[in-house]
N, C-alpha and C positions, 0 to 999 in steps of 0.2 A: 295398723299396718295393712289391713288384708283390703283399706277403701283406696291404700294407693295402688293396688296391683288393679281395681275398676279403673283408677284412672287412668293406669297405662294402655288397656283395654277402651279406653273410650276415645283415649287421646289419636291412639293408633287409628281406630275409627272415623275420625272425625281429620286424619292427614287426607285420608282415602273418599274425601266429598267425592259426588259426580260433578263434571257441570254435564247442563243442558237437560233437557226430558229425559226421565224414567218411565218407562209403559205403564201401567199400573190394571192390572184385574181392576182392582179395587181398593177407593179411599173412603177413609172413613171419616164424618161430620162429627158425629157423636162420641166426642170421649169418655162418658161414661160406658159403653163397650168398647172405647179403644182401650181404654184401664183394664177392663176384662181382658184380653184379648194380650197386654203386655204382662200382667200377670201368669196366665194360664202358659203362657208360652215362655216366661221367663226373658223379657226381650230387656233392651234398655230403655231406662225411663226417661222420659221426657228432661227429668229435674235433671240426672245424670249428664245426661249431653248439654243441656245448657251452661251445665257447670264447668264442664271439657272446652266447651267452646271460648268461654270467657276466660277460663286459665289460662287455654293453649294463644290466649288474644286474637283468636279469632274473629270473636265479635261476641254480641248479645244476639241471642234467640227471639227474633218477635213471633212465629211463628211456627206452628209442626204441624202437621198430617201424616198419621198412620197411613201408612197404605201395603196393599200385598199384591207380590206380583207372581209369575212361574218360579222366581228363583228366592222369594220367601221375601220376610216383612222388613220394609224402607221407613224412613221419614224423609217426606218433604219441608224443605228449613227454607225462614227467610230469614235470614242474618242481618242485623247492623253492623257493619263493620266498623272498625274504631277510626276510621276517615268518615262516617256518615253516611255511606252508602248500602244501598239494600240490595241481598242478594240473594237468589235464591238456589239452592245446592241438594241433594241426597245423599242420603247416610244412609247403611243398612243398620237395622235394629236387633243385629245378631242377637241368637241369645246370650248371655253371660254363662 
């Protein structure tokens, strides 16, 4: 029970994409510190929002970037969507 209350929690998340550029301080290449970095901070994971996205038929996740901005840590997403097109959106990586 307590992985559907993550995915109400993620699903919510992932209604509320950006379109367009997010400023970004800073993105990170290296996911072996962005793992650091989603743990230590308690964010949402990667696997998690992939799985939100494909429930909610959003699409598949081909892509993520951590990134941190003044108002705390985003992913930048490239979606396939289930028509075939690629898109690309922002999610905050609240923490859980």
């Amino acid at each position: 029970m307590a992985g559907l209350g993550i995915t109400a929690v993620i699903s919510a998340a992932a209604i509320v994409l950006l379109q367009g550029p997010a400023i970004a301080d800073d993105c990170l290449n290296d996911w072996g510190l962005a793992g650091q970095i989603v743990r230590q901070e308690k964010l949402i994971t990667v696997e998690e929002v992939a799985k939100s996205l494909t429930a909610d038929g959003v699409g598949q996740l081909v892509k993520t970037t951590l990134c941190r901005s003044a108002q705390g840590y985003f992913y930048r997403l490239v979606i396939l969507s289930p028509t075939g097109q690629l898109k690309s959106s922002v999610m905050s990586a609240k923490s859980r």
